[in-house]
C-alpha positions as CSV (number, residue, x, y, z in Angstrom):
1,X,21.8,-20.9,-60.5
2,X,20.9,-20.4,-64.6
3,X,21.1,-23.4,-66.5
4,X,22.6,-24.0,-69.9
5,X,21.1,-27.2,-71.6
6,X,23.7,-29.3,-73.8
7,X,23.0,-31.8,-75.9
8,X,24.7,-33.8,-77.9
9,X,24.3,-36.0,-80.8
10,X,24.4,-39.8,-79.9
11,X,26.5,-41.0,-83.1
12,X,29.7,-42.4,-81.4
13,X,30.8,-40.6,-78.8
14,X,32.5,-37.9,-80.5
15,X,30.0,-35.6,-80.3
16,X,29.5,-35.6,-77.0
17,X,33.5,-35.8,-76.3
18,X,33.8,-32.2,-77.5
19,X,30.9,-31.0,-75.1
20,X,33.1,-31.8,-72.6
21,X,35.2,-28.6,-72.9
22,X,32.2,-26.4,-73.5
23,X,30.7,-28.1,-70.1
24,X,33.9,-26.8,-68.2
25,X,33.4,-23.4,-69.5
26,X,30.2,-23.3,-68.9
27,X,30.8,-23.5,-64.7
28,X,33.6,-21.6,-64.7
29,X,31.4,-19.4,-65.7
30,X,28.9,-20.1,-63.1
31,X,26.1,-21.8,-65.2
32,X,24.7,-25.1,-64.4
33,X,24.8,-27.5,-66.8
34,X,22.2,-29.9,-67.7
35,X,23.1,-33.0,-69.3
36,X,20.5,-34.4,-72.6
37,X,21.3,-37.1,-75.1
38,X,20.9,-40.7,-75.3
39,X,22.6,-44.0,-74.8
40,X,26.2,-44.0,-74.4
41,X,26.6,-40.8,-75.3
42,X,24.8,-39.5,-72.3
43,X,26.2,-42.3,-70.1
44,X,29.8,-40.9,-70.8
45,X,28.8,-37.2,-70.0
46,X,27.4,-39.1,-66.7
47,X,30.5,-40.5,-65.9
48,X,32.4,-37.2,-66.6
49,X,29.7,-35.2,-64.6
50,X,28.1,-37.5,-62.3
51,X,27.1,-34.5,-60.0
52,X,25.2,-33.0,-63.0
53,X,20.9,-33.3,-63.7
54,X,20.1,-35.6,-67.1
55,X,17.5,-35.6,-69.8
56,X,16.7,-38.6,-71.5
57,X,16.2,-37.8,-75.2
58,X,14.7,-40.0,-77.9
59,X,17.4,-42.1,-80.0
60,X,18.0,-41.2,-83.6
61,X,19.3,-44.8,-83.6
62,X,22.0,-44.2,-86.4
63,X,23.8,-46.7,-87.7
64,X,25.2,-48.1,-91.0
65,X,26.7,-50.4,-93.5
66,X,28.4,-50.2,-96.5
67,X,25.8,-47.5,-97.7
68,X,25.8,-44.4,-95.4
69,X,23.3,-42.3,-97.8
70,X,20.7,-45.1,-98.6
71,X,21.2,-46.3,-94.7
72,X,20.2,-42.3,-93.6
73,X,17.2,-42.0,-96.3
74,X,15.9,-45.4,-95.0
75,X,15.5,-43.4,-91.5
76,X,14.5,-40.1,-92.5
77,X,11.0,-40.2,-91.7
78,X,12.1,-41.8,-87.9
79,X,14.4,-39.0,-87.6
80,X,11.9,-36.7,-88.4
81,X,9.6,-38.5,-85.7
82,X,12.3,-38.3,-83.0
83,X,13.1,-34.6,-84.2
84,X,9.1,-33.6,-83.0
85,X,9.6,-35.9,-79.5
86,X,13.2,-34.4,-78.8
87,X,11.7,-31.0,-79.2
88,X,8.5,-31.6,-77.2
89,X,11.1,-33.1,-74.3
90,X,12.9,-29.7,-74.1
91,X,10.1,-27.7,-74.4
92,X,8.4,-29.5,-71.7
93,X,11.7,-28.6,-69.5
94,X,12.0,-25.3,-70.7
95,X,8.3,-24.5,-70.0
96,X,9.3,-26.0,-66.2
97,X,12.4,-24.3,-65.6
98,X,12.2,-20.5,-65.1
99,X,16.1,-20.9,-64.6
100,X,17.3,-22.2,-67.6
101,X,18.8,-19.0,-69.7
102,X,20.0,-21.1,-72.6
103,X,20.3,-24.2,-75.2
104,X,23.6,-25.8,-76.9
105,X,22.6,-28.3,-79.2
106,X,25.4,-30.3,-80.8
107,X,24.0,-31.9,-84.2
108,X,20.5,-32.5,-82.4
109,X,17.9,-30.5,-84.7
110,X,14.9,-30.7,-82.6
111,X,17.0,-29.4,-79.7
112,X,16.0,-25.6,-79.8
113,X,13.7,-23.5,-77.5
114,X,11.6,-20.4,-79.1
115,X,11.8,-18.9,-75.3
116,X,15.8,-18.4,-74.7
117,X,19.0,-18.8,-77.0
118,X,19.5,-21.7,-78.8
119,X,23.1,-22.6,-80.3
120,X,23.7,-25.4,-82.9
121,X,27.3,-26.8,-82.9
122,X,28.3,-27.8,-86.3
123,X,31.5,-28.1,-88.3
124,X,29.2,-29.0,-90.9
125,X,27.6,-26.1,-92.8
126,X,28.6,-28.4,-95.9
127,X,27.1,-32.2,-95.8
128,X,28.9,-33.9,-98.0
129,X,27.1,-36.6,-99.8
130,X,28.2,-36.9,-103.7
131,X,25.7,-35.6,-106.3
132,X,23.7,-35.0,-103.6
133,X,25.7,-32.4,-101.7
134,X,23.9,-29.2,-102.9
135,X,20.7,-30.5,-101.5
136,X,22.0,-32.2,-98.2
137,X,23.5,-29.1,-97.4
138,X,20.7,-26.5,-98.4
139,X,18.5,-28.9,-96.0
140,X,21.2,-28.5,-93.2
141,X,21.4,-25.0,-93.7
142,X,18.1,-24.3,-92.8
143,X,17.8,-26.1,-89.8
144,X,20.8,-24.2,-88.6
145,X,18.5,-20.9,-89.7
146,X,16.3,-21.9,-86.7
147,X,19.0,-21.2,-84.1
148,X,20.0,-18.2,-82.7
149,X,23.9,-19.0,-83.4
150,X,26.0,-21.9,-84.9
151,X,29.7,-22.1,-83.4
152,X,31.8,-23.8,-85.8
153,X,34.5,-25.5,-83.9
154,X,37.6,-24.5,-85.7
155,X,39.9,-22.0,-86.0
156,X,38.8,-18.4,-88.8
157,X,39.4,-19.3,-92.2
158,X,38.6,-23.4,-91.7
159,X,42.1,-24.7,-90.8
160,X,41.2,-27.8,-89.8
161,X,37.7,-28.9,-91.2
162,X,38.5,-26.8,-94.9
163,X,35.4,-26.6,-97.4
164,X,33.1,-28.3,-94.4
165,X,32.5,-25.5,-92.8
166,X,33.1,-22.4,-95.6
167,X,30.2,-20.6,-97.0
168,X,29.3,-17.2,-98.1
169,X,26.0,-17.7,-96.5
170,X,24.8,-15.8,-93.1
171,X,23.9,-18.6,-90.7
172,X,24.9,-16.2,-87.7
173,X,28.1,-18.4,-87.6
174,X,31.2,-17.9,-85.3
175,X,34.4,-19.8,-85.3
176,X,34.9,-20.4,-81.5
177,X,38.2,-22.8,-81.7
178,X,39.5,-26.4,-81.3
179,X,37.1,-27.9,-78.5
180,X,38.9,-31.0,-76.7
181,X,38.6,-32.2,-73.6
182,X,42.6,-32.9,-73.8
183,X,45.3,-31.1,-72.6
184,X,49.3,-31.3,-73.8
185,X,51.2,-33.0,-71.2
186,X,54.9,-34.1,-71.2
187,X,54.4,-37.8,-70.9
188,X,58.2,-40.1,-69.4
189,X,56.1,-43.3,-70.5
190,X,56.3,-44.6,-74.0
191,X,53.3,-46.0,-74.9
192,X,54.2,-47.3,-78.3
193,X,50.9,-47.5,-80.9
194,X,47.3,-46.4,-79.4
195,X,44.2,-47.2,-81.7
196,X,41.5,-45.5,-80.6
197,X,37.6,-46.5,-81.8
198,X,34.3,-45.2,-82.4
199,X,31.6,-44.8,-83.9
200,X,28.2,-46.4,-84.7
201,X,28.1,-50.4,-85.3
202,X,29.2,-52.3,-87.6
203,X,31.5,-50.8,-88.6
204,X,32.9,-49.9,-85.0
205,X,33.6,-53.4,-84.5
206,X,35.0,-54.6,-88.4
207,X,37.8,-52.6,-87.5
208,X,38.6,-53.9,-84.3
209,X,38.8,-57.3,-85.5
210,X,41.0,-55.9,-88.6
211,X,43.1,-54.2,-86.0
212,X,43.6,-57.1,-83.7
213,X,44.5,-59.3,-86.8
214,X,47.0,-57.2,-88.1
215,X,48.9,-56.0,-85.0
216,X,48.1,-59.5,-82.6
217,X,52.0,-60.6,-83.5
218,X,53.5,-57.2,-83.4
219,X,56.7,-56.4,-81.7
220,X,55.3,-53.2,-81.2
221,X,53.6,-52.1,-77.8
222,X,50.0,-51.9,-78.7
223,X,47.0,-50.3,-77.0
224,X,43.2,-51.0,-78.1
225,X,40.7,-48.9,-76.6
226,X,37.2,-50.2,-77.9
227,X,35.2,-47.0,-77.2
228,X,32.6,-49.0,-75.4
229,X,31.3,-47.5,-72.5
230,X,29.8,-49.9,-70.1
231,X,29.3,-50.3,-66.4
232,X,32.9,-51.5,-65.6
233,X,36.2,-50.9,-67.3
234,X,37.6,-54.5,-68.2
235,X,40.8,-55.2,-69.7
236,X,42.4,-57.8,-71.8
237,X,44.7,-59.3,-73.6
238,X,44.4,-60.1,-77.6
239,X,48.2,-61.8,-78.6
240,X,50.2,-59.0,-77.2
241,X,47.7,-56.5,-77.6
242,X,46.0,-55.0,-74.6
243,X,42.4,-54.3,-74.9
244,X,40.3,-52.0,-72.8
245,X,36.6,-51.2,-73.2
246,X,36.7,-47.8,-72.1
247,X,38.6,-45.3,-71.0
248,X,37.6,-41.3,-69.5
249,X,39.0,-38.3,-70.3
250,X,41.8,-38.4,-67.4
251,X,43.3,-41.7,-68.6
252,X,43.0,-41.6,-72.3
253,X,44.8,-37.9,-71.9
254,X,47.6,-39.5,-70.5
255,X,47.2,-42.5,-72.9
256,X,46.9,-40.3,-76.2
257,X,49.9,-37.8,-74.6
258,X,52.3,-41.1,-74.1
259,X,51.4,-42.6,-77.3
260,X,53.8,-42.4,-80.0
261,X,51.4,-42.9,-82.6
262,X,47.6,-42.3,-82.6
263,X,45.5,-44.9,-84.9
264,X,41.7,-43.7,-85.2
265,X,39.0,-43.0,-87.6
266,X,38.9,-39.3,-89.2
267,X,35.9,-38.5,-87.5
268,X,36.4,-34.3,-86.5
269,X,36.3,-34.9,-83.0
270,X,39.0,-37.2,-82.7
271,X,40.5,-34.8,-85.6
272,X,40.6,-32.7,-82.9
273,X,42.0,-34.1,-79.7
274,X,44.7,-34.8,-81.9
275,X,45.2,-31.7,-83.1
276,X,44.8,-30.3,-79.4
277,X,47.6,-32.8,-78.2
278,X,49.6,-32.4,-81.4
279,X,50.4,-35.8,-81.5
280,X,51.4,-38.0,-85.0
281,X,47.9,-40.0,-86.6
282,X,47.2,-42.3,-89.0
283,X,43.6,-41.6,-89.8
284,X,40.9,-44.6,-91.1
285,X,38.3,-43.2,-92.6
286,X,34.9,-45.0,-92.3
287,X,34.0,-46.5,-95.9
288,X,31.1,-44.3,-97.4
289,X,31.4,-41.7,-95.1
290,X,32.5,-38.7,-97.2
291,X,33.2,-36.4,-94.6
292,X,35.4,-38.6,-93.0
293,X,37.0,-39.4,-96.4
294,X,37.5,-35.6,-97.6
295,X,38.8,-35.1,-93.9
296,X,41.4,-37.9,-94.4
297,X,42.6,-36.6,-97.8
298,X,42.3,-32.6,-96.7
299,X,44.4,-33.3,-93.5
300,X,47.1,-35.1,-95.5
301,X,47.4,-33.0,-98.1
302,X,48.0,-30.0,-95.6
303,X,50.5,-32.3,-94.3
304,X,49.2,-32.9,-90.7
305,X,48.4,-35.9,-90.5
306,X,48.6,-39.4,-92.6
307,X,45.9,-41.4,-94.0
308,X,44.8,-45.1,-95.1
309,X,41.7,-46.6,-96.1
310,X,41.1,-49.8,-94.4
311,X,41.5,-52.6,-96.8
312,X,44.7,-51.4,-97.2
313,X,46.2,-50.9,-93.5
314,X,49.5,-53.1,-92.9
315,X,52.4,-52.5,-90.2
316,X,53.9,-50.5,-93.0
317,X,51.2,-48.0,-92.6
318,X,52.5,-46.9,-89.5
319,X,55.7,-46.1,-90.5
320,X,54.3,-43.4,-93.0
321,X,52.3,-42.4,-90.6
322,X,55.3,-41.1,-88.1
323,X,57.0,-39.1,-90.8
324,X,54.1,-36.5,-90.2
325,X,54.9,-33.9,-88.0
326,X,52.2,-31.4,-86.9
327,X,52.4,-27.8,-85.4
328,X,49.6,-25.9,-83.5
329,X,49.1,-23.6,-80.5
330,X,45.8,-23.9,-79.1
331,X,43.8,-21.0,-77.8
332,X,41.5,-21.5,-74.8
333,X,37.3,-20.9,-75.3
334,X,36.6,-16.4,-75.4
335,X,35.3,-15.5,-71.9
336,X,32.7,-13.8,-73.9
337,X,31.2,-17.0,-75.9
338,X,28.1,-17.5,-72.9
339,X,27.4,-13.6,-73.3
340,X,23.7,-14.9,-75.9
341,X,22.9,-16.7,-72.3
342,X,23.5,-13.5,-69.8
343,X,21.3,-11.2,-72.0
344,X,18.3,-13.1,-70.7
Protein backbone atom coordinates (compact mmCIF):
# COMPACT_ATOMS: atom_id res chain seq x y z
CA UNK A 1 0.00 0.00 0.00
CA UNK A 2 1.47 3.83 -0.75
CA UNK A 3 2.31 5.68 2.14
CA UNK A 4 1.61 9.25 3.02
CA UNK A 5 4.06 10.64 5.86
CA UNK A 6 2.35 13.13 8.44
CA UNK A 7 3.98 15.09 10.71
CA UNK A 8 3.08 17.29 12.97
CA UNK A 9 4.49 19.96 15.04
CA UNK A 10 5.10 18.97 18.77
CA UNK A 11 3.90 22.45 20.36
CA UNK A 12 0.73 21.35 22.37
CA UNK A 13 -1.09 19.10 20.87
CA UNK A 14 -3.03 21.11 18.68
CA UNK A 15 -1.20 20.49 15.83
CA UNK A 16 -1.32 17.15 15.75
CA UNK A 17 -5.21 17.19 16.80
CA UNK A 18 -6.04 18.61 13.36
CA UNK A 19 -3.91 15.67 11.60
CA UNK A 20 -6.34 13.63 12.85
CA UNK A 21 -8.95 14.35 10.16
CA UNK A 22 -6.44 14.46 7.42
CA UNK A 23 -5.25 10.85 8.80
CA UNK A 24 -8.94 9.59 8.19
CA UNK A 25 -8.98 10.83 4.82
CA UNK A 26 -6.06 9.73 4.06
CA UNK A 27 -7.34 5.71 4.37
CA UNK A 28 -10.45 6.24 3.14
CA UNK A 29 -8.61 6.87 0.46
CA UNK A 30 -6.51 3.82 0.63
CA UNK A 31 -3.07 5.35 1.68
CA UNK A 32 -1.21 4.26 4.62
CA UNK A 33 -0.31 6.55 6.97
CA UNK A 34 2.85 6.86 8.75
CA UNK A 35 2.92 8.54 12.00
CA UNK A 36 6.29 11.29 12.77
CA UNK A 37 6.58 13.77 15.47
CA UNK A 38 7.79 13.79 18.93
CA UNK A 39 6.79 13.58 22.55
CA UNK A 40 3.20 13.77 23.27
CA UNK A 41 2.28 14.90 20.26
CA UNK A 42 3.26 11.56 18.63
CA UNK A 43 2.11 9.58 21.70
CA UNK A 44 -1.57 11.00 21.13
CA UNK A 45 -1.52 10.17 17.25
CA UNK A 46 -0.37 6.59 18.90
CA UNK A 47 -3.26 6.34 20.90
CA UNK A 48 -5.61 7.40 18.11
CA UNK A 49 -3.84 5.06 15.61
CA UNK A 50 -2.19 2.41 17.46
CA UNK A 51 -2.31 0.03 14.35
CA UNK A 52 -0.22 2.70 12.46
CA UNK A 53 4.03 2.66 11.86
CA UNK A 54 5.96 5.72 13.88
CA UNK A 55 8.96 7.90 13.25
CA UNK A 56 10.69 9.33 16.00
CA UNK A 57 11.60 12.99 15.13
CA UNK A 58 14.00 15.26 16.88
CA UNK A 59 12.33 17.76 19.53
CA UNK A 60 12.12 21.41 18.68
CA UNK A 61 11.70 21.55 22.50
CA UNK A 62 9.48 24.80 22.46
CA UNK A 63 8.51 26.35 25.24
CA UNK A 64 8.05 29.82 26.91
CA UNK A 65 7.62 32.45 29.38
CA UNK A 66 6.42 35.78 29.55
CA UNK A 67 8.61 36.55 26.33
CA UNK A 68 7.51 34.35 23.36
CA UNK A 69 9.93 36.35 20.69
CA UNK A 70 13.15 36.54 22.90
CA UNK A 71 12.19 32.76 24.23
CA UNK A 72 12.13 31.64 20.08
CA UNK A 73 15.47 33.78 19.18
CA UNK A 74 17.15 32.20 22.25
CA UNK A 75 16.48 28.66 20.17
CA UNK A 76 16.88 29.57 16.79
CA UNK A 77 20.14 28.18 16.16
CA UNK A 78 18.77 24.62 18.00
CA UNK A 79 15.89 24.80 15.74
CA UNK A 80 17.91 25.19 12.96
CA UNK A 81 19.99 22.03 14.23
CA UNK A 82 16.88 19.88 14.61
CA UNK A 83 15.53 21.31 11.16
CA UNK A 84 18.94 19.45 9.38
CA UNK A 85 18.37 16.01 11.76
CA UNK A 86 14.43 16.04 11.06
CA UNK A 87 15.20 16.31 7.47
CA UNK A 88 18.10 13.68 7.35
CA UNK A 89 15.40 11.25 9.37
CA UNK A 90 12.87 11.55 6.46
CA UNK A 91 15.16 11.38 3.89
CA UNK A 92 16.74 8.37 5.30
CA UNK A 93 12.96 6.83 5.23
CA UNK A 94 12.14 8.14 2.06
CA UNK A 95 15.44 6.74 0.41
CA UNK A 96 14.04 3.15 2.17
CA UNK A 97 10.64 3.19 1.21
CA UNK A 98 9.99 2.80 -2.51
CA UNK A 99 6.19 2.97 -1.35
CA UNK A 100 5.84 6.14 0.20
CA UNK A 101 4.12 8.50 -2.60
CA UNK A 102 3.91 11.53 -0.39
CA UNK A 103 4.75 14.06 2.71
CA UNK A 104 2.30 16.33 4.90
CA UNK A 105 4.19 18.28 7.12
CA UNK A 106 2.23 20.38 9.68
CA UNK A 107 4.52 23.40 10.86
CA UNK A 108 7.71 21.00 10.72
CA UNK A 109 10.16 22.81 8.21
CA UNK A 110 12.73 20.14 7.76
CA UNK A 111 9.94 17.77 6.98
CA UNK A 112 10.05 17.77 3.05
CA UNK A 113 11.37 15.22 0.52
CA UNK A 114 13.01 16.42 -2.98
CA UNK A 115 11.85 12.78 -4.35
CA UNK A 116 7.81 12.90 -3.94
CA UNK A 117 5.19 15.74 -2.89
CA UNK A 118 5.72 17.59 0.00
CA UNK A 119 2.67 19.70 1.63
CA UNK A 120 3.15 22.19 4.52
CA UNK A 121 0.03 22.87 6.61
CA UNK A 122 -0.13 26.31 7.85
CA UNK A 123 -2.67 28.86 8.79
CA UNK A 124 0.19 31.02 9.14
CA UNK A 125 1.38 32.64 5.96
CA UNK A 126 1.49 35.83 8.31
CA UNK A 127 3.71 35.35 11.69
CA UNK A 128 2.80 37.74 13.77
CA UNK A 129 5.38 39.12 16.00
CA UNK A 130 5.13 43.20 16.50
CA UNK A 131 7.74 45.29 14.65
CA UNK A 132 9.03 42.28 13.66
CA UNK A 133 6.16 40.86 11.53
CA UNK A 134 7.42 41.82 8.00
CA UNK A 135 10.57 39.87 8.64
CA UNK A 136 9.08 36.77 10.57
CA UNK A 137 6.83 36.32 7.90
CA UNK A 138 9.18 36.90 4.71
CA UNK A 139 11.28 34.11 6.63
CA UNK A 140 8.16 31.76 6.91
CA UNK A 141 7.31 32.44 3.46
CA UNK A 142 10.16 30.97 2.08
CA UNK A 143 10.31 27.94 3.81
CA UNK A 144 6.81 27.32 2.65
CA UNK A 145 8.47 28.12 -1.11
CA UNK A 146 10.25 24.72 -0.56
CA UNK A 147 7.09 22.70 -0.60
CA UNK A 148 5.21 21.61 -3.31
CA UNK A 149 1.75 22.92 -1.70
CA UNK A 150 0.57 24.71 1.61
CA UNK A 151 -3.20 23.93 2.54
CA UNK A 152 -4.42 26.56 4.69
CA UNK A 153 -6.97 25.19 6.89
CA UNK A 154 -9.77 27.55 6.60
CA UNK A 155 -12.51 28.32 4.61
CA UNK A 156 -11.66 30.95 0.86
CA UNK A 157 -11.45 34.40 1.79
CA UNK A 158 -9.92 33.59 5.65
CA UNK A 159 -13.22 33.38 7.65
CA UNK A 160 -11.81 32.13 10.52
CA UNK A 161 -8.00 32.79 10.79
CA UNK A 162 -8.54 36.62 8.95
CA UNK A 163 -5.12 38.55 7.99
CA UNK A 164 -3.12 35.18 9.19
CA UNK A 165 -3.41 33.57 6.39
CA UNK A 166 -4.10 36.45 3.46
CA UNK A 167 -1.53 37.37 1.05
CA UNK A 168 -1.18 38.40 -2.50
CA UNK A 169 1.84 36.26 -2.73
CA UNK A 170 1.97 32.75 -4.80
CA UNK A 171 3.01 30.14 -2.16
CA UNK A 172 0.99 27.37 -4.32
CA UNK A 173 -1.65 27.88 -1.47
CA UNK A 174 -5.15 26.18 -1.23
CA UNK A 175 -7.82 26.66 1.29
CA UNK A 176 -8.86 23.03 2.06
CA UNK A 177 -11.48 23.72 5.10
CA UNK A 178 -12.00 23.45 8.92
CA UNK A 179 -9.93 20.27 9.92
CA UNK A 180 -11.37 18.73 13.34
CA UNK A 181 -11.30 15.56 14.45
CA UNK A 182 -14.96 16.48 16.02
CA UNK A 183 -18.16 15.89 14.86
CA UNK A 184 -21.73 17.78 15.85
CA UNK A 185 -23.73 15.49 18.02
CA UNK A 186 -27.05 16.10 19.82
CA UNK A 187 -25.86 15.63 23.32
CA UNK A 188 -29.24 14.80 26.39
CA UNK A 189 -26.34 15.38 29.09
CA UNK A 190 -25.65 18.89 30.35
CA UNK A 191 -22.25 19.10 31.05
CA UNK A 192 -22.23 22.59 32.47
CA UNK A 193 -18.54 24.55 31.91
CA UNK A 194 -15.56 22.48 30.10
CA UNK A 195 -12.05 24.14 30.23
CA UNK A 196 -10.03 22.61 27.99
CA UNK A 197 -5.88 23.10 28.11
CA UNK A 198 -2.88 23.07 26.12
CA UNK A 199 -0.08 24.06 25.10
CA UNK A 200 3.73 24.26 25.99
CA UNK A 201 4.71 24.71 29.85
CA UNK A 202 4.51 27.10 31.94
CA UNK A 203 2.18 28.53 30.90
CA UNK A 204 -0.07 25.24 30.38
CA UNK A 205 0.01 24.84 33.91
CA UNK A 206 -0.43 28.89 35.42
CA UNK A 207 -3.69 28.56 34.08
CA UNK A 208 -4.72 25.52 35.51
CA UNK A 209 -3.98 26.63 38.85
CA UNK A 210 -5.88 30.13 37.97
CA UNK A 211 -8.68 28.00 36.74
CA UNK A 212 -8.96 25.76 39.73
CA UNK A 213 -8.85 28.90 42.05
CA UNK A 214 -11.40 30.66 40.51
CA UNK A 215 -14.07 27.97 39.75
CA UNK A 216 -12.99 25.36 43.07
CA UNK A 217 -16.36 26.94 44.98
CA UNK A 218 -18.50 27.22 41.96
CA UNK A 219 -22.07 26.11 41.88
CA UNK A 220 -21.52 25.46 38.50
CA UNK A 221 -20.76 21.90 37.05
CA UNK A 222 -17.21 22.10 36.06
CA UNK A 223 -14.91 19.94 33.94
CA UNK A 224 -10.95 20.38 33.74
CA UNK A 225 -9.27 18.44 31.17
CA UNK A 226 -5.41 19.08 31.68
CA UNK A 227 -4.28 18.14 28.10
CA UNK A 228 -1.64 15.76 29.57
CA UNK A 229 -1.28 12.79 27.86
CA UNK A 230 0.25 10.01 29.86
CA UNK A 231 0.17 6.32 30.23
CA UNK A 232 -3.23 6.20 32.18
CA UNK A 233 -6.19 8.44 32.30
CA UNK A 234 -6.63 9.50 36.12
CA UNK A 235 -9.24 11.53 37.42
CA UNK A 236 -9.88 13.80 40.27
CA UNK A 237 -11.47 15.92 42.22
CA UNK A 238 -10.27 19.76 42.91
CA UNK A 239 -13.30 21.38 45.34
CA UNK A 240 -16.10 20.44 43.04
CA UNK A 241 -14.12 20.46 40.10
CA UNK A 242 -13.40 17.31 38.29
CA UNK A 243 -10.04 16.93 36.88
CA UNK A 244 -8.89 14.54 34.19
CA UNK A 245 -5.43 14.35 32.54
CA UNK A 246 -6.44 13.31 29.29
CA UNK A 247 -9.04 12.63 27.26
CA UNK A 248 -9.15 11.11 23.20
CA UNK A 249 -11.00 12.20 20.55
CA UNK A 250 -14.23 9.87 21.23
CA UNK A 251 -14.70 11.24 24.82
CA UNK A 252 -13.81 14.88 24.63
CA UNK A 253 -16.41 14.89 21.38
CA UNK A 254 -18.97 14.01 23.55
CA UNK A 255 -17.56 16.20 26.35
CA UNK A 256 -17.14 19.42 24.12
CA UNK A 257 -20.77 18.46 22.32
CA UNK A 258 -22.51 18.26 26.06
CA UNK A 259 -20.76 21.25 27.29
CA UNK A 260 -22.59 24.39 27.65
CA UNK A 261 -19.68 26.44 27.57
CA UNK A 262 -16.15 25.79 26.16
CA UNK A 263 -13.19 27.63 28.24
CA UNK A 264 -9.70 27.25 26.25
CA UNK A 265 -6.89 29.18 24.88
CA UNK A 266 -7.31 30.75 21.30
CA UNK A 267 -4.86 28.61 19.89
CA UNK A 268 -6.42 27.84 15.83
CA UNK A 269 -6.84 24.39 16.53
CA UNK A 270 -9.00 24.50 19.28
CA UNK A 271 -10.46 27.71 17.29
CA UNK A 272 -11.51 25.06 15.23
CA UNK A 273 -13.14 22.16 16.97
CA UNK A 274 -15.19 24.76 18.22
CA UNK A 275 -16.06 26.17 15.23
CA UNK A 276 -16.67 22.48 13.91
CA UNK A 277 -19.04 21.76 16.91
CA UNK A 278 -20.40 25.28 16.88
CA UNK A 279 -20.46 25.34 20.40
CA UNK A 280 -20.34 28.99 22.76
CA UNK A 281 -16.26 29.80 23.88
CA UNK A 282 -14.66 32.01 25.97
CA UNK A 283 -11.19 32.16 24.54
CA UNK A 284 -7.75 32.91 26.87
CA UNK A 285 -5.22 33.86 24.87
CA UNK A 286 -1.64 32.96 25.97
CA UNK A 287 0.14 36.31 27.15
CA UNK A 288 2.81 37.28 24.37
CA UNK A 289 1.50 35.21 21.92
CA UNK A 290 0.22 37.51 19.17
CA UNK A 291 -1.47 35.16 17.19
CA UNK A 292 -3.40 33.92 19.80
CA UNK A 293 -4.10 37.56 20.88
CA UNK A 294 -5.15 38.84 17.25
CA UNK A 295 -7.25 35.46 17.06
CA UNK A 296 -9.06 36.36 20.36
CA UNK A 297 -9.83 39.95 19.30
CA UNK A 298 -10.61 38.99 15.37
CA UNK A 299 -13.00 36.17 16.55
CA UNK A 300 -14.84 38.59 18.88
CA UNK A 301 -15.11 41.24 16.83
CA UNK A 302 -16.84 39.03 14.10
CA UNK A 303 -18.94 38.10 16.90
CA UNK A 304 -18.21 34.25 17.23
CA UNK A 305 -16.92 33.91 19.97
CA UNK A 306 -15.95 35.84 23.44
CA UNK A 307 -12.66 36.73 24.78
CA UNK A 308 -10.61 37.48 28.15
CA UNK A 309 -7.16 37.89 28.96
CA UNK A 310 -6.23 36.00 31.94
CA UNK A 311 -5.51 38.38 34.68
CA UNK A 312 -8.76 39.39 34.20
CA UNK A 313 -11.06 36.01 34.12
CA UNK A 314 -13.85 35.95 36.94
CA UNK A 315 -17.20 33.85 37.00
CA UNK A 316 -18.54 36.94 35.35
CA UNK A 317 -16.57 36.14 32.33
CA UNK A 318 -18.62 33.32 31.60
CA UNK A 319 -21.72 34.92 31.47
CA UNK A 320 -20.50 37.22 28.53
CA UNK A 321 -19.18 34.48 27.20
CA UNK A 322 -22.84 32.57 26.58
CA UNK A 323 -24.35 35.64 24.95
CA UNK A 324 -22.25 34.61 21.76
CA UNK A 325 -24.01 32.64 19.42
CA UNK A 326 -22.12 31.15 16.42
CA UNK A 327 -23.36 29.83 12.93
CA UNK A 328 -21.39 27.52 10.55
CA UNK A 329 -22.04 24.54 8.24
CA UNK A 330 -18.98 22.55 7.87
CA UNK A 331 -17.97 21.02 4.64
CA UNK A 332 -16.20 17.58 4.63
CA UNK A 333 -12.22 17.36 3.10
CA UNK A 334 -12.51 17.43 -1.42
CA UNK A 335 -12.01 13.77 -2.53
CA UNK A 336 -9.52 15.30 -4.80
CA UNK A 337 -7.12 16.96 -2.04
CA UNK A 338 -4.54 13.44 -2.13
CA UNK A 339 -4.58 13.75 -6.08
CA UNK A 340 -0.31 15.67 -5.64
CA UNK A 341 0.19 11.93 -4.04
CA UNK A 342 -1.59 9.68 -7.03
CA UNK A 343 0.44 11.48 -9.77
CA UNK A 344 3.50 9.59 -8.51
Amino acid sequence: MKKVIVAPLYWGLGHASRCVPIIHALKRNHFKPVLASDGEALYFLQKEFPELEVIVLPSYQISYGKNLKWSLAKKLFSIQKVVRQERKVINAYVENNSNVVGIISDNRFGVLSHKVPSVYITHQLNVLSGFFTPLTSFIHQRIIRKFDECWIPDESGSQFSGKLSLTTKKLHQKYIGILSRFKEKQSTEEAGVLIVLSGPEPNRSELERRMIEVFKHSERSVTLVRGKVESEQIKRKEGKIQVVNYMLSEELESAINSAELVICRSGYSSVMDLVSLRKKALLIPTKGQNEQEYLSRYLQEKGYFSYVREKDFSINSVELALRYDLKFERKELEEGLFGLFKRK
